[in-house]
N, C-alpha and C positions, 0 to 999 in steps of 0.2 A: 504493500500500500504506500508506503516511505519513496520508492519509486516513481509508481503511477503518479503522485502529488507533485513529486520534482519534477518530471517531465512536463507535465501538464502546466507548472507553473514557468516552467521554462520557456514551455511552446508561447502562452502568453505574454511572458519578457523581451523574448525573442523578436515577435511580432508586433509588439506597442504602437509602433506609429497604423498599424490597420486594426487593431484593438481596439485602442482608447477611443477611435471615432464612433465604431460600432456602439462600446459602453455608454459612449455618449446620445446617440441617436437612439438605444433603447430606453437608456432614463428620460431623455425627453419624451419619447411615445408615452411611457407610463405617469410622468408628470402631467401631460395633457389631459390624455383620458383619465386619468385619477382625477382631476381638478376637475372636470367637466362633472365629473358622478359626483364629487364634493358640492358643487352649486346646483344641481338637479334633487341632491337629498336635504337640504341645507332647512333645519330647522326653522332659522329665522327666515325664511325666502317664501316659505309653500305657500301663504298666505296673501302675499301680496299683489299688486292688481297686477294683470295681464300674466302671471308665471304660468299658466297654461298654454299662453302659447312660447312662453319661452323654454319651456317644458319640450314643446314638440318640435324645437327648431334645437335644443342640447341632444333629444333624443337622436335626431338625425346625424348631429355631429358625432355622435359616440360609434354609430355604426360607420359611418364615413372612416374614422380614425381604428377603428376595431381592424377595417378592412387594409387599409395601408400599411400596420401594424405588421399585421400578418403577414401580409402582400412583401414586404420593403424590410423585415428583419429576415425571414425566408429566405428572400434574393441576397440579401448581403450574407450570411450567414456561408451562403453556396462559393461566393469568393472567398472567404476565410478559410473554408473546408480546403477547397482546389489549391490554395497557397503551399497549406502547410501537408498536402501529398507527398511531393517530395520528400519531403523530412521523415513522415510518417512510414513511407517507404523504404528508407536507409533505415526507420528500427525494425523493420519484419525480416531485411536483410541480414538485420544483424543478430535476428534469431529470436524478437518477441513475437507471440502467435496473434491470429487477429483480434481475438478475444480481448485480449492484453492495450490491443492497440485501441479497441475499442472503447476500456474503460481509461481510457488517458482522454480521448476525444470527448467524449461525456463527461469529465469531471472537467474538461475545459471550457465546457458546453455550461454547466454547471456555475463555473465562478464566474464567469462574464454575465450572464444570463441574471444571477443572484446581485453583484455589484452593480446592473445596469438597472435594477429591480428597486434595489437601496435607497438610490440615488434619489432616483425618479420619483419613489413613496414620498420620502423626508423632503424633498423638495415642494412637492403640493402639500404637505402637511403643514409649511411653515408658512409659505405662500398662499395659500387659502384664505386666512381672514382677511390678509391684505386686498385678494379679488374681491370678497364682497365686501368691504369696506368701499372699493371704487365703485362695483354694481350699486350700491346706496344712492352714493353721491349722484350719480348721470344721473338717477331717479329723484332726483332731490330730497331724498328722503331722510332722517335722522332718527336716530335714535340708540338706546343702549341695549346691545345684542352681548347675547354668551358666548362663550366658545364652543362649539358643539362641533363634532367630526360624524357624520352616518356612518357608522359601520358599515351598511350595502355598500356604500362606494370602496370601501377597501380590498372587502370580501369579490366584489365583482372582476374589481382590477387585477386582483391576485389569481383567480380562475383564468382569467382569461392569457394574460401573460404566462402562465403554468402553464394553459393548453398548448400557447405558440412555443414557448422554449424547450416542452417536451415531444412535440412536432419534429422541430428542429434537430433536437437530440435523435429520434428515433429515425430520420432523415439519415444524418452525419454515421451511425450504426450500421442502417442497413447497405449505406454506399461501401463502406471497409467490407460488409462480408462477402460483400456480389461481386467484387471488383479482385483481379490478382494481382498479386505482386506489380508485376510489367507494367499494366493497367494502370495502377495509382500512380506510378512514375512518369507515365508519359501525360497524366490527367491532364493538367497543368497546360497543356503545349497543343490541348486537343480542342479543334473547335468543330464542331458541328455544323454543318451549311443550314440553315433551314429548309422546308421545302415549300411546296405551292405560295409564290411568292406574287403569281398573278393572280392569282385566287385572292390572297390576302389584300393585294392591292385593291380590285373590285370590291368586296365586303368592305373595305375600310372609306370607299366614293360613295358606297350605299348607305352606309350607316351614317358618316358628317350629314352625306347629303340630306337623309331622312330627318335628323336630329337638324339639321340647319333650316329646313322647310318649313317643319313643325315653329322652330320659335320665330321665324317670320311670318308664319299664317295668320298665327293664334291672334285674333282681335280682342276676344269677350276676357275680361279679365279673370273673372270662374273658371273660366276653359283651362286660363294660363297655369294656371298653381294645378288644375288634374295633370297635362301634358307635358309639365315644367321637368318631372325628374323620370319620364319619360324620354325626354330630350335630353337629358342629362348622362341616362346608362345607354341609349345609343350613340354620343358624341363620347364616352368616356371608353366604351369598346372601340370603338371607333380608331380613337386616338392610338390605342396600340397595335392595330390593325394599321395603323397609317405607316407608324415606323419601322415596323414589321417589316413593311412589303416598297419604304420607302428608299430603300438604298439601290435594289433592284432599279428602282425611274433614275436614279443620279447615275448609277454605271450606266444605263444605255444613252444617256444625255452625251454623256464624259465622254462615251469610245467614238462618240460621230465626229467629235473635233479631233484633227491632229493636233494639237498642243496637248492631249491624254497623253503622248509616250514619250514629252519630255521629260529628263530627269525628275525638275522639280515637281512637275504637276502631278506625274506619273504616282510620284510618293505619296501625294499628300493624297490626292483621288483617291488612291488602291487603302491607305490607312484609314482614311473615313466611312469607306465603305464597308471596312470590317469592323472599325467601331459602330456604324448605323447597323449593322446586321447584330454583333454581340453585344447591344446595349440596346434593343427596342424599347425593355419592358421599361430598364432602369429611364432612357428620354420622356416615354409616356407618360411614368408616375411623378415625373419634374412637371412634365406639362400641364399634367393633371392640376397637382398640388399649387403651381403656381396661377390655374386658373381660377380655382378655387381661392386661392389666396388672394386673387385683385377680386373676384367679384362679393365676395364677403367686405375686405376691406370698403372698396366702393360703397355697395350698399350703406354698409352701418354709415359713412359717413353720408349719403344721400340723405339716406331717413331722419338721421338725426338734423341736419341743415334745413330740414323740412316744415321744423316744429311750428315756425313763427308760420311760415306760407299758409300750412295747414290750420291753423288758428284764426289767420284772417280772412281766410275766405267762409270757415265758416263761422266765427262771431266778426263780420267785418265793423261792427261798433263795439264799445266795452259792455252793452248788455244785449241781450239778444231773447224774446219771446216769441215764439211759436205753437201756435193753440190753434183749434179746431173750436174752441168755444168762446165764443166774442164777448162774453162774461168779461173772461181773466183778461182781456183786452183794455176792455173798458174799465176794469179794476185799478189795472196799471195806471190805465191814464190818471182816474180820480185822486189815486195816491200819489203822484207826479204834481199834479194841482194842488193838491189839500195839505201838502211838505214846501208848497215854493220851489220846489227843483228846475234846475234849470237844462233841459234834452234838450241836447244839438244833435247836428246832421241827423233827423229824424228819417229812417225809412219806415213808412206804411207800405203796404201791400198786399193782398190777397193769392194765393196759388191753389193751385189741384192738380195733379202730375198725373198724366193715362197715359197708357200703352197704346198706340197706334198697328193698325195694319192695311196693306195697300190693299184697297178695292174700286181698279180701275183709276180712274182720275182721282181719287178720292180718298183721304187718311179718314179710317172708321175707328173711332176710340173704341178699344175694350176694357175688362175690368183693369182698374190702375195697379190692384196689388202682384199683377201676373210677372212684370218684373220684379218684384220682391220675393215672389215664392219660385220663378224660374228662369235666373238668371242664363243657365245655359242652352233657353230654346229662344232668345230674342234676336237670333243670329239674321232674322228675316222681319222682324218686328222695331218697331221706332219710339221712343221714348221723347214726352210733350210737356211742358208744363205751363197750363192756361193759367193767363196774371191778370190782375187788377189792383188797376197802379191809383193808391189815394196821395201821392206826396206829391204830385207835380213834375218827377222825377224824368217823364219820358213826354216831351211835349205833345208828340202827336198822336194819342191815345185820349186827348180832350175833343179831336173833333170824330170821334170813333161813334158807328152808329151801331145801334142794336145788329145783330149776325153780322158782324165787320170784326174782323182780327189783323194785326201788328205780327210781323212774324221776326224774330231775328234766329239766327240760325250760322252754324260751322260751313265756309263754304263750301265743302265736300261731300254737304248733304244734299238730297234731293231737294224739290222743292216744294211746296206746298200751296196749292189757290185752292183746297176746299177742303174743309173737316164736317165730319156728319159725328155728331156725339148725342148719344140719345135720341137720333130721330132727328132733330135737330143740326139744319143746315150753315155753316159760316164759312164765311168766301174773305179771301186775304186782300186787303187793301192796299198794302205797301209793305217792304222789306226795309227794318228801320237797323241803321249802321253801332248800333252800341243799346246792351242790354245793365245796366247797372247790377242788378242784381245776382248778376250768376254763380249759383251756388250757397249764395246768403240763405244761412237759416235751413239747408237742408241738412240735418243729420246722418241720413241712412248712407252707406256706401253704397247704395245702388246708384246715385245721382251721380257720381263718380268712374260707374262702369259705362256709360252711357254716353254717347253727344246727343246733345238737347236740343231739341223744337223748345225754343219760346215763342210765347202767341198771348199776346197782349190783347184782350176784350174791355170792352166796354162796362160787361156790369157781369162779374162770376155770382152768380146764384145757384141757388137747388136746383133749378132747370135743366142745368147744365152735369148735374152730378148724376153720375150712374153707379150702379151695386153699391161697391164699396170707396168709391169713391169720398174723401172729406175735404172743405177748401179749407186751407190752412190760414190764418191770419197772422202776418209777420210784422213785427214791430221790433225794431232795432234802433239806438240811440246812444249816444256819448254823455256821460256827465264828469263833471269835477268829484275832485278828490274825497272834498266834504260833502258834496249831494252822494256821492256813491256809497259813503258812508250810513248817509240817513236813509239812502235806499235799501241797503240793505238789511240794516236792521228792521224797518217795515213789514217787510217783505219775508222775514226769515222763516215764518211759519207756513205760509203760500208759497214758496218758490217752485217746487215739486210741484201742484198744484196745477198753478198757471203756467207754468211750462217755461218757468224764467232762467235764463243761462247768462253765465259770465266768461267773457272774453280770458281776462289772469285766470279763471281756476281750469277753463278747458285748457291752457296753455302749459299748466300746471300737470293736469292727468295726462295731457302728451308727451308730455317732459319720463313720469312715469313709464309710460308704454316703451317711445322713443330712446329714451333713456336705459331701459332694459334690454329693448333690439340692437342699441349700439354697442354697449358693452359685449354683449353674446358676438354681435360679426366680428369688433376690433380683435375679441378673444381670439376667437375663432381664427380671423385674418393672420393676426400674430402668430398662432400655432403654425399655420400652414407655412407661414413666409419663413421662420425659423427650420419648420422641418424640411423646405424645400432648400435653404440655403446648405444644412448638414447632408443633406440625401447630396447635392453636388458636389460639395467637398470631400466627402467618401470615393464617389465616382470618378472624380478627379487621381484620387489618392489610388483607388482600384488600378484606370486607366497607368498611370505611370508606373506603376511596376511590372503592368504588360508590356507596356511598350516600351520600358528600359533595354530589354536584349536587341530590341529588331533598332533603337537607334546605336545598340553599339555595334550591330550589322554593317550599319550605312556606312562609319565614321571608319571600319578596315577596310572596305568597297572603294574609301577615297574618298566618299562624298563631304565638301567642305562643310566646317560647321554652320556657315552661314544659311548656308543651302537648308540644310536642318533645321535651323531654328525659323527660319522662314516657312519651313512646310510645317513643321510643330506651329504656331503663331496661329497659319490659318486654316489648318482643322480644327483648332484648339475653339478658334471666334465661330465657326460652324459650328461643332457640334455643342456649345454651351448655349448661343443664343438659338438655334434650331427653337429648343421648347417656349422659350421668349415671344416670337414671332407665331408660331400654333398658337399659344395660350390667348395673344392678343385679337388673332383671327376668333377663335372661341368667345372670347368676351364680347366681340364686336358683334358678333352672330345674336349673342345672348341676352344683350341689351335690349331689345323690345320686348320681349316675353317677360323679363324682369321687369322692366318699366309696369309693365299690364299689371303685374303683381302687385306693383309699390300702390295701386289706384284701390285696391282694398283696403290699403292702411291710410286710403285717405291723400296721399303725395300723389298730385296730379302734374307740379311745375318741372317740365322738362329741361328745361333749361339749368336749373339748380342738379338733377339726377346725371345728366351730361356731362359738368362740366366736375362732376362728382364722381363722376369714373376715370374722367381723364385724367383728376388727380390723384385716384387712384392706384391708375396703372402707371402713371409718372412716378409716383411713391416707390411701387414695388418695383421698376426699370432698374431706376438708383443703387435700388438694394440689391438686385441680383446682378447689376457694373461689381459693388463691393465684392460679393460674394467672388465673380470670376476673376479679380482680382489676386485675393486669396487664395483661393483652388488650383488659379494657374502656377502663380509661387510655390505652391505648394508642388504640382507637377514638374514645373521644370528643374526643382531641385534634385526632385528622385531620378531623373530619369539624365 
């Protein structure tokens, strides 16, 4: 046993510069996912608003991370193995049996697996309260929490790393018994061509292609979050289908030009080609990770920049009433009177929102709540909502006659010169260039999923109401500091009642929701950019001690150093930014099916989501310039 331990700790000593990465890149996996089951079980957390959905966007990340896990210590594990063959094979030479060899290979299996374990644990154990001490804050929330750890999340973490690392082991075992002597020695030196590589190519145009269709088709926002991660496992097989099958297109590109069998190009082509063939999966899972990683990043900082937009479109004054009953209306107002308050920029108005469908020349309202109860069958149906303007607000709705409507409208919509609603005929008078109200005062996200027909009448009554239909009476207003004061306290026991909102406190439970979602992407984001940055530098580290023998090949061949470092230089800027440039194509594709998404949480301003990805993916550019920095230093010293 005194043996097997020295070997095995040997082989580890030995090997430290491809060790310590591995050690590293497993305690961060396990720090991740630890953390993540830490804020998922988290005493102080379960309770508070929106954790439900932040609940099912941690759940997603754990399988996300589960699977990479697996995926990415696997794959590395298989070049540690292959490394230390040779070695392994001078002790069978020199007369241990494989049995022998096997329990050195597991017990090395063993300590790295256990120290990458350690690490990882104690590091989200310490680092925990500090995350939800930030989750608070973004939420703006205070207050005095305990220290509380979920046992589930340790217990889970611990399973699940056990199943990989005993994987692995059982892996690493059964390659020594199947494999002889000869075998293990020449492991190392052996590569495998793939096969069907135009096959792989096809499947990999079929599946972007399909996953890129889907997230430019999808209009209805419903649709988008069913089809999202749909588009998601077609574009993510895909992706290593692409690189698969993507060296095969660069060699027959390469042999057409004669500058292929110059010296220098000759080298650099023929070496990239073998690294794009013996490194699909490890490019794909970069490309993956760093797609994931700007579009996480992105998002949380879209949604979060959102807060204010999303506030004022829907309390665009600091109070905002909405009621179906002209009671609380008229309440409001008395109490507004009877205090001396002084409401500026007053909006009055009337609404009833119906669901339209074409019949012939003619939009025939059906029941209004059909959008509400079936957002995914309006794909052929138009969404309206008939106003009546008391403020003065829209001049020419004062010379509006009974069956006459005002219509403003997106100009991409069709158009409209007659509504039949209840039997009830109205013919369009004029297309008026600005609707003040858009959006004021609707709550529901369906207003959101939708472009609107507005149709400004003359006088909305019961006439005009069908099934379920109810006109809503919106009353919006600003006051001072002190009147909002004495408003409120008036009001404190009706507010629920009369249907009275405030601009600070919605802005306040956005801040909440918003505040939750960005913490969870930045996490989120952060985990992936750091694991994508270790996943390269490993790679890197891999890549140069493969390719340490074939450049001392070159360097007795004659070939000058220059030459060398010139052809190292730019396979090196290929195959590092290769995932860069997919990832960006990915995110590019992926932005309107995500934007569709954002219109359920209410974020409709494009322009803010835009220029929120561009900073984005500028962000994460930066960071993986560093990382190639690093990685390449790192290579060119090995090698």
């Amino acid at each position: 046993m005194k043996l097997t331990k020295r070997l095995a700790l040997d082989g580890i000593r030995k090997n430290k510069e491809v060790y310590l990465p591995y050690i590293l890149i497993y305690a961060f996996m396990v720090f991740s996912l630890t953390s993540i089951l830490l804020l998922m079980n988290a005493d102080t957390l379960k309770d508070f608003y929106a954790m439900s959905s932040i609940y099912y966007i941690l759940k997603i990340a754990i399988y996300v991370m589960g699977i990479f896990s697996l995926i990415f210590l696997y794959y590395s594990d298989g070049f540690l193995l292959n490394k230390r063959l040779k070695e392994i094979s001078l002790y069978a030479i020199l007369g241990l049996d494989k049995k022998y060899l096997s329990k050195i290979l597991a017990l090395e299996s063993l300590i790295i697996s256990a120290l990458g374990y350690l690490i990882g644990i104690i590091s989200a154990t310490v680092i925990y309260k500090l995350l939800e001490t930030i989750f608070l804050k973004l939420m703006l929330m205070e207050g005095n929490f305990y220290l509380s750890f979920a046992r589930e999340a340790y217990i889970i973490s611990f399973l699940l790393f056990a199943g990989i690392s005993l994987l692995i082991l059982l892996t690493r075992i059964i390659k020594i018994k199947r494999k002889s002597i000869l075998d293990l020695f020449k492991e190392e030196k052996t590569f495998k061509r793939p096969r069907g590589m135009v096959l792989s190519a096809i499947v990999a145009i079929v599946l972007l292609g399909y996953g890129y269709y889907l997230a430019q088709t999808i209009n209805n926002p419903s649709k988008a979050i069913s089809y999202f991660f749909l588009a998601v496992l077609l574009v993510m097989i895909g992706t290593f289908f692409l690189f698969s099958s993507l060296s095969i297109v660069i060699l027959k590109l390469m042999k057409t030009s004669k500058s292929y069998y110059k010296t220098e190009r000759f080298i650099s082509v023929s070496s990239l080609i073998f690294r794009l063939r013996s490194n699909a999966k490890g490019l794909a899972s970069i490309t993956i990770m760093s797609t994931a990683a700007i579009i996480l990043l992105s998002s949380a900082l879209a949604l979060y920049r959102s807060v204010e937009d999303v506030g004022s479109r829907q309390y665009p004054r600091a109070v905002g009433i909405a009621s179906s009953d002209e009671y609380s209306i008229d309440q409001v107002k008395k109490i507004i009177k009877d205090n001396n308050l002084d409401a500026k920029n007053i909006q009055d108005y009337k609404n009833m929102p119906l669901t339209f469908e074409k019949d012939g020349d003619t939009f025939k309202a059906m029941r209004e709540r059909y959008a509400f109860e079936n957002p995914n069958a309006m794909d052929d149906k138009a969404m309206g909502i008939l106003v009546e303007v008391n403020d003065g607000s829209i001049a020419e709705a004062s010379a509006l006659k009974d069956g006459e409507f005002l219509l403003y409208k997106d100009p991409k919509l069709a158009d409209i010169s007659e509504l039949d609603i209840n039997g009830k005929k109205l013919r369009k008078k004029e297309n008026i260039k600005d609707y003040p109200y858009k959006n004021s005062g609707n709550t529901s996200i369906v207003f959101y999923m939708f472009d609107f027909y507005y149709l400004v009448v003359r006088n909305l009554d019961e006439n005009l109401s069908i099934d379920e239909n109810k006109i809503v009476h919106v009353y919006n207003f600003d006051l001072s500091d002190e009147d909002m004061a004495i408003f409120k306290e008036k009001t404190k026991d009706v507010q629920n009642e009369y249907g009275i909102g405030f601009h600070d406190d919605f802005i306040l439970e956005a801040y909440k929701l918003y505040g939750a979602i960005f913490f969870v992407g930045i996490f989120l984001g952060l985990i992936f950019m750091v694991a994508t940055g270790l996943i390269i530098y490993y790679k890197q580290i891999q890549e140069g001690f493969a390719d340490k023998n074939k450049y001392k090949s070159l360097r007795k061949l004659g070939i000058g150093e220059g030459k060398i470092k010139k052809t190292i230089n730019k396979q090196v800027l290929v195959f590092f930014f290769l995932p860069l440039i997919v990832a960006g194509i990915h995110v590019a594709f992926a932005f309107k099916m995500i934007s569709k998404m954002f219109v359920m949480l209410g974020s409709v301003n494009d322009s803010i989501k835009i220029t929120s990805f561009i900073i984005g993916f500028v962000i994460f550019a930066l960071l993986y310039l560093i990382y190639y920095k690093l990685s390449s230093r790192a290579y060119y010293k090995i090698i």
